[in-house]
Structure formats: C-alpha cells, structure tokens
N, C-alpha and C positions, 0 to 999 in steps of 0.2 A: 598844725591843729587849727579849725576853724570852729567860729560861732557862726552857725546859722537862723538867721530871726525870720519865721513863715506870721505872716499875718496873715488869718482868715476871714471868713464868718464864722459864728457859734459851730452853725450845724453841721462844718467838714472837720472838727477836730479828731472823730471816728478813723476818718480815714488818715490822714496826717500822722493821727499814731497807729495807724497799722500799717502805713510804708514805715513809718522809722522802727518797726518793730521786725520787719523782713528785712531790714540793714544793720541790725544786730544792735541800734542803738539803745545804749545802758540806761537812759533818763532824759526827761524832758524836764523847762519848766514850762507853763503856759497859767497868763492870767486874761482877763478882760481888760480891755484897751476899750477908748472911745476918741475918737478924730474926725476928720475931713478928710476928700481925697476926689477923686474925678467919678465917683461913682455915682451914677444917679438917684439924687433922694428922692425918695417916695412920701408921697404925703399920707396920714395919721388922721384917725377920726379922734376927735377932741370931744370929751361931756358925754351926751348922748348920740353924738351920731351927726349931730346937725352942722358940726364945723370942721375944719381940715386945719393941718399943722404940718409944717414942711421942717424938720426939725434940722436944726446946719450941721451937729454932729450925726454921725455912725459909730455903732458898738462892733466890736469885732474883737475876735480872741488873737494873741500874740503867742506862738512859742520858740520858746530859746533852745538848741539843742547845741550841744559840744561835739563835735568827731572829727575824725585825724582825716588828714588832707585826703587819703586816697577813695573816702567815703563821701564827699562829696558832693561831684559831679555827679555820680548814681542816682544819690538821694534827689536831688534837685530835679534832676531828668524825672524819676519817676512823680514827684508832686505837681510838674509843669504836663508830662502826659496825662495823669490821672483825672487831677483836676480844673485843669483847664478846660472851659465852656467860651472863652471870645470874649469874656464881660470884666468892664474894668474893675467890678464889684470880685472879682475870683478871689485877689490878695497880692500881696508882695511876697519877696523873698529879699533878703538883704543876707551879706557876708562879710561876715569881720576876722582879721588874723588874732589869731590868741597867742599870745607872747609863750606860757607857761600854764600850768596846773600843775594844782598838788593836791590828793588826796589827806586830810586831816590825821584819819583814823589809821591808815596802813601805812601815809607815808610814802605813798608812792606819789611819780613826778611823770607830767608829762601825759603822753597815751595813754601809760600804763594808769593815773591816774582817771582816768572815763570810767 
C-alpha cells in the first residue's frame, strides 16, 4: 500500500481528480499548501497598480491519496502524461510506503480498508 502526495496549482485539481476517479480511487484528501520551490515567481501589482511585489512564497494545493501498490505506477504515469507542460511550476509527486490501514467503522485492514 502506498501514500501518494501530488502537489499542484489550484487550477489542475479538476483534472487530478478525474485521473484518480478513472483508477477507481475511493477518496482523496487535498488542502492548500504555501512554499518555495524552483518555480519562477511572478511579480504582483501592489495598491493601485503603481508598484510590484515579488512574493518568496507560492500557494499551491497538496493531495494525499492511499492505493495498493498495483495502482500506482498507472496513476502516476497518467498525471506525468496529462499534466505535464516542461515547467517547473507543473508540481511534484512524492511516494511513501504505508505500513497498514484500518478502516474504523467496518473494521476492515489493509486494501480492503481504502
């Protein structure tokens, strides 16, 4: 079982859940995240107009999804095709092994728990 964490922008999380919804996956979480990263800041009109602001953070949305190892590589594939444009501004993906899950309410373990 793995945790995969996709960092975006706001404006691709459409698409983000509609590949993990063609992977059959059961739930997301996703919040707003703000950081640094290699991605070119764009500078900000400030007041009325007459000054510029190069802000050091970016806002971007983070989601966390759960699925069993053989789901994957698929998923990933298809978010590195789809959304990939060449720009370092696209997002991450990161991948963490999940020891165990349990569902609360059925009591179920593991997969079966997703």
């Amino acid at each position: 079982m793995k945790r995969i964490d996709i960092i975006i922008p706001h404006e691709r999380l459409r698409e983000v859940n509609e590949i993990l919804h063609n992977h059959k996956v059961g739930g997301l979480t996703f919040y707003d995240i703000k950081g640094r990263g290699r991605a070119k800041r764009e500078p900000i009109a400030v007041g009325r107009g007459v000054m510029r602001y190069v802000p050091e953070f970016g806002s971007r949305t983070k989601v966390e999804v759960l699925v069993s190892d053989d789901k994957v590589k698929p998923i990933i594939q298809d978010i590195i095709n789809q959304m990939s444009t060449g720009s370092f501004s696209d997002g991450k993906i990161f991948l963490y092994d999940v020891i165990d899950a349990y569902d609360i309410g059925t009591k179920e373990t593991r997969d079966n728990a997703l």
